[in-house]
N, C-alpha and C positions, 0 to 999 in steps of 0.2 A: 326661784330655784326649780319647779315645777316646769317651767315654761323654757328653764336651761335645759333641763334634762330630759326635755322632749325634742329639743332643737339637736343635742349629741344622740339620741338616739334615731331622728332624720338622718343628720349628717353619718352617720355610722351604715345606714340602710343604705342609704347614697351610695357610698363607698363600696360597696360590698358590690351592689349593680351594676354600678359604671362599668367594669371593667367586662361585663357581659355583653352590657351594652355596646363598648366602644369593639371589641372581637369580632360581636353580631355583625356591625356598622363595616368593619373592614373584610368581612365575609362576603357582603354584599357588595362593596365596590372592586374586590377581586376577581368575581364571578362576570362582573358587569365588564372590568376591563377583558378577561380571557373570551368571554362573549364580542365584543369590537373587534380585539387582534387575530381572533380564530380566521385560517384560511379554509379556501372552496373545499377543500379536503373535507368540510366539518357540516357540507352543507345542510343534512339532514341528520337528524336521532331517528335512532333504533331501540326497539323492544324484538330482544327476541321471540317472546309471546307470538310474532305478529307474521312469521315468516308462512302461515296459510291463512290470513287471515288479509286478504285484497284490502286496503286503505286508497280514499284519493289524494292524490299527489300533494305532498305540502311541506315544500323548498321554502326555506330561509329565505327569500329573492335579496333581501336588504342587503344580503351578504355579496349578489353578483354588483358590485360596484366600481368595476372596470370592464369597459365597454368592448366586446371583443374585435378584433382585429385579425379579421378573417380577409383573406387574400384577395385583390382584383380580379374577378371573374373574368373568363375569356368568351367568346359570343360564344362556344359551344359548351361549357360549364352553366350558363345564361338559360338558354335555351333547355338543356335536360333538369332542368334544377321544375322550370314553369312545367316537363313532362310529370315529374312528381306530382303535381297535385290533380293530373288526369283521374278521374274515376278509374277502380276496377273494369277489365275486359271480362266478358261474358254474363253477363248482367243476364241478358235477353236468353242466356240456359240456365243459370241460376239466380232467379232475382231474391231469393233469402238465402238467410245463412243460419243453420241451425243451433237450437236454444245452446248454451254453453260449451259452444263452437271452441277449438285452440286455434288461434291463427300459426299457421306454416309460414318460415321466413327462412328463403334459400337465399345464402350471400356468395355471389360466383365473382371468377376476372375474366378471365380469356382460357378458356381451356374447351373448345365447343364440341368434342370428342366425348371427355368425358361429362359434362352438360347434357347428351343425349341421353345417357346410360342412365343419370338422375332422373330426368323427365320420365322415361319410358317406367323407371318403375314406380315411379310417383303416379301414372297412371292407372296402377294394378293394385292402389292401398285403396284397402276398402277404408267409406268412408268419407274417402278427399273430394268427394263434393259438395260436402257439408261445411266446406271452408273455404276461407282467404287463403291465397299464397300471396305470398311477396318473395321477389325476385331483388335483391339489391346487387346491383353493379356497379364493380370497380373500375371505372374507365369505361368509354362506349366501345365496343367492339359490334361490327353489323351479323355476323356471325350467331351469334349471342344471341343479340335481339330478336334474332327471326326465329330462331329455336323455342324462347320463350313467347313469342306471338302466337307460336302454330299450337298455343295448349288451349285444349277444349273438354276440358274435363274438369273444370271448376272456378270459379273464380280465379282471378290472375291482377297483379298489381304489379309494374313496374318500377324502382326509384334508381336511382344512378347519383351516387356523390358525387358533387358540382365541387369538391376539390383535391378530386384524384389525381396523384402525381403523374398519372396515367395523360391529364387532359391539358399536363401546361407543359408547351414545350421550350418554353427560353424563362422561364423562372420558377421562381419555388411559390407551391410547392412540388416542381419539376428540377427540372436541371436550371442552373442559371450558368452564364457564362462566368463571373467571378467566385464560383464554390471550387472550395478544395476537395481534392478526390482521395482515393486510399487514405496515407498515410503523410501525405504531405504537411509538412511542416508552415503554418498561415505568419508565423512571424516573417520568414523569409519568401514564401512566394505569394505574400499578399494577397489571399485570398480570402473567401469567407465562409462560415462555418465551425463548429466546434466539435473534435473529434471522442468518439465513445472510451469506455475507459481502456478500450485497447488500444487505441490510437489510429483507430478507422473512421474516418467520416464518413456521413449521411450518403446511402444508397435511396434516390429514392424509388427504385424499384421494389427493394424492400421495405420501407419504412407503411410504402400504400397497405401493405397486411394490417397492421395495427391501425394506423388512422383511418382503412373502412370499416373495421369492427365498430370502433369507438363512436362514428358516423353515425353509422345504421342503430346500432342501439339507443343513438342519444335521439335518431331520428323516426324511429318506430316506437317509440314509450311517450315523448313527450311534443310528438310535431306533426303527425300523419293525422289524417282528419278519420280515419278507419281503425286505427289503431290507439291513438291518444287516450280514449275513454274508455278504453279495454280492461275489464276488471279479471280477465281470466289468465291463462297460461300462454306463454308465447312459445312456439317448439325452433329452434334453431338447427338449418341441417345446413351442409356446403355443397357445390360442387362435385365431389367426388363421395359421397355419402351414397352408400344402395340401401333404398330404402324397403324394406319387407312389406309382403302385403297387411301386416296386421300391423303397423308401426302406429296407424292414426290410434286404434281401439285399445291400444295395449297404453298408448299414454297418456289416454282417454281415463282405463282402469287406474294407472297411477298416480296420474294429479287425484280423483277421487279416494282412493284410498292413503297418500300421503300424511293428510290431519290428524288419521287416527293411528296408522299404521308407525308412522313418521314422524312426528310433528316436528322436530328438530329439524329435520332435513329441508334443505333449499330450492331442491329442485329434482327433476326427474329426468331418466335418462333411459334412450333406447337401445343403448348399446355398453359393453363392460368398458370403465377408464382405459384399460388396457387395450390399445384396439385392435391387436390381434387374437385376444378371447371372444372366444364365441358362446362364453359363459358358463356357468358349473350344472348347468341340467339338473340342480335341484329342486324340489317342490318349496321352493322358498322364496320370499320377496329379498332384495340385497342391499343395504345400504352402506358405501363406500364415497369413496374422494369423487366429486366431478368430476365426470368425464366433457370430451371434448368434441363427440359425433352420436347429435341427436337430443338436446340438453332442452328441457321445460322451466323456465322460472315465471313468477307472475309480477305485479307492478312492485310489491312489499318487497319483494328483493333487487329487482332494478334500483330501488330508491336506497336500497342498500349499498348496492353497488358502485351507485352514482355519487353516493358522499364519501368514495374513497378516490375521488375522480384524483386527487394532488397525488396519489400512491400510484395508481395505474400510469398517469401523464410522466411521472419522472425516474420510473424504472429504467434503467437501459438495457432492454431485451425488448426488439422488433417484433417479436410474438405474442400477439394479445392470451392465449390461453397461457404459458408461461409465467404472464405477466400477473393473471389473474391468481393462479399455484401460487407462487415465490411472494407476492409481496399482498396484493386485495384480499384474498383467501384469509392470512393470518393473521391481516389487520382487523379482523372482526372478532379476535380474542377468543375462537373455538373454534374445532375441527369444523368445516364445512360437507356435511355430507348429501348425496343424493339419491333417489329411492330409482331399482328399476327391477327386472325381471330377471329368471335364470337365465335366461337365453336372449339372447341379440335379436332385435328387430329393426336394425342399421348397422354396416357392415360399410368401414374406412378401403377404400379399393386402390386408392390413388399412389402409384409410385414417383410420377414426374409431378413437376414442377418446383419449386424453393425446396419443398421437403424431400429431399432421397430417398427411395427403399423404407420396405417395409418388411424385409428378408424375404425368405423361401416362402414364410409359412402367410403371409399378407394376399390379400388377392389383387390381380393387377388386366389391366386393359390390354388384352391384347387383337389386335387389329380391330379394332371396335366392339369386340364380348367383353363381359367381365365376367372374370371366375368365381363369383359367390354360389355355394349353393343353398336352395331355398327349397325345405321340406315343408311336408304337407301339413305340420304343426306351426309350420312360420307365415303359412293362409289364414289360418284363425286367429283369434285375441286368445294366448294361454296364458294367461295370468289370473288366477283363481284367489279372491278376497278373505278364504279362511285360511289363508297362508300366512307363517308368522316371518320375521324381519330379523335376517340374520346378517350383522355389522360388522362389517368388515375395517378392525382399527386401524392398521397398519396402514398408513396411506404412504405409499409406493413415488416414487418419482421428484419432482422440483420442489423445493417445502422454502420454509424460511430461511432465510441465510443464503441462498441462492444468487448471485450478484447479477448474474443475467450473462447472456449470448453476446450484447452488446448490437449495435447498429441504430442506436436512438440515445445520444450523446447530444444533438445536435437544438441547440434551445429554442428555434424556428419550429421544430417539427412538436418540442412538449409545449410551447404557447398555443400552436395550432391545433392539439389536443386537449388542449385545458378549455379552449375557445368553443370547441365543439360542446364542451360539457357545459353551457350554460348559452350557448346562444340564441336558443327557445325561448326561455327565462327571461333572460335581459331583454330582449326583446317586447315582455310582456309586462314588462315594469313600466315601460318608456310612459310620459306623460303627453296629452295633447300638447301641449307646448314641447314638447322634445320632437316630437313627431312632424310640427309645422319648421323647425327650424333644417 
């Protein structure tokens, strides 16, 4: 009887378990299976904690498990791809680079006018020879090149996307002879491509905007032999960016004060979101929505940004910084905000090209000047570290819900983006045997 009623009071205990146990059990193989079916989208976790706090790089790789299918090179996409891995120019004026240097990374196409207007006052920041520039080009233009050969005043790095729709002239990702153009209908005139949701197909004049962005960043964080092991801030300007002479020292002070000043904040900026404020001239530090002329992030936010790769590759908006507002921005489940100064120390000048007008009050190129002006407080670094951090909530412009512009519809141009986001990676998975075969 004793031995009965120690067996019902197992079996009782049993009972009572199991079904923790069995929840436990299928808590674990739910996890496991969403862990499998999760896409590139998911390739990295984030701790907010972590957005100043530099980490080295550590991608899921198990997850790149389609081999990407990146485009037949042409002998001159071949050829500038082998320029890429040229050392830096001017070694023999600058053979170091100073202790917690920001590398400068100017992304130009073809505009060699206002290309000058950059160089020449990238000349006059104090500072800039205490760093790397990188130059990335969209397409080879000889123009261009020679512009940025003739820099002698700091380290200098070329790179050139080896799949610029710029470099292929009878196919994608260039023109092919069987894609559909405008609005052409491909049931009936047989052609190929998939149009946007307005029912425009693939420009690929246009589309080169966003897949050099996409390039260059996936190619300057995880593929450059100067920049791959870079634990610091990277500063991104364009083409038509005037850059102040304090712009190096001023985002010098704001990645430094960011941590404490900031910590939330992602990134630093040398100019207002708005790009034709020239800022509130208060004695205050500002922290608002990303802007898009003169931006500082460091690796802990690329890796951020890079496991939203499936949200940024399948927007349909041809504009990487749109793309980044509308959908990457508020897939990370909080306002994104970035720290910068009262006052601008990069000034947007550019009225031509894709982008029209900048109104009256915009500064613009005319006959080779640009109309920025630059006072005697825009010589020095004025950003002062007992300044407090006044946030700016209301963040202005593209948000969520935003469907896009359109002109990236087309599923050739988001696999060729998806392709870029991992083909470092893949790459570095391959086994000797993948490698001999």
């Amino acid at each position: 009887m004793g031995f009965y009623r120690k067996t019902r009071v197992k079996d009782a205990a049993f009972r009572r378990v199991l079904p923790v146990v069995l929840v436990t059990l299928l808590g674990v193989l739910f996890l496991i299976f969403l862990l499998k079916t999760s896409s590139v989208s998911d390739i990295v976790t984030w701790n907010s904690s972590e957005v100043d706090e530099p980490s080295p790089v550590n991608y899921n790789l198990s997850r790149f498990n389609v081999k990407p299918k990146l485009p037949k090179q042409t002998k001159l996409s071949n050829s500038l791809q082998k320029r890429n891995q040229l050392p830096p120019r001017n070694l023999d004026l600058f053979p170091n680079l100073a202790k917690d240097h920001i590398i400068i990374v100017l992304y130009v196409h073809n505009r060699p006018q206002y290309l000058q207007v950059v160089i020449q006052s990238l000349s006059k920041v104090e500072g800039i020879s205490e760093t790397l520039l990188i130059v990335s080009h969209d397409g080879y233009f000889e123009e261009m090149n020679k512009i940025i050969e003739s820099i002698r005043f700091c380290q200098v790095k070329q790179i050139f996307t080896p799949y610029s729709p710029h470099l292929y002239t009878d196919g994608f990702p260039g023109v092919s002879s069987g894609d559909c153009k405008d609005k052409d209908d491909a049931s009936k005139k047989h052609c190929k491509g998939n149009p946007d949701q307005y029912g425009n197909h693939r420009s690929p004049k246009i589309v080169s905007l966003k897949h050099h962005w996409w390039w260059m960043m996936n190619t300057v964080w995880d593929s450059l032999e100067e920049t791959r092991d870079h634990s610091g801030h990277i500063l991104f300007i364009e083409e038509d960016h005037f850059i102040f002479p304090n712009a190096y020292r001023n985002i010098q002070l704001l990645t430094a004060l960011k941590p404490k000043k900031c910590p939330n904040c992602y990134a630093t900026n040398l100019a207002p979101s708005d790009v034709l404020s020239k800022g509130e001239q208060w004695e205050s530090l500002i922290a608002e929505k990303m802007g898009n002329v003169g931006y500082a992030f460091n690796r802990t936010v690329w890796r951020k940004i890079h496991s939203k790769a499936r949200n940024f590759c399948f927007f349909d908006d041809y504009n990487w910084d749109i793309t980044m507002w509308a959908t990457v921005f508020p897939s990370f489940g909080a306002p994104v905000y970035t720290l910068r100064g009262p006052r601008r120390s990069a000034a947007h000048f550019g009225k031509c090209g894709l982008h029209q007008g900048q109104g009256e009050r915009g500064a613009c190129i005319d006959n080779g000047a640009v109309n920025v002006e630059v006072e005697e407080i825009d010589k020095v670094a004025n950003i002062k570290s007992d300044w407090k951090v006044h946030v700016i909530r209301r963040q202005e412009g593209y948000q969520a819900g935003f469907k896009g512009w359109g002109g990236w519809g087309d599923e050739r141009d988001r696999r060729l983006c998806l392709d870029f986001a991992y083909m470092y990676h893949f790459r570095d998975t391959l086994s000797s045997s993948d490698l001999k075969s």
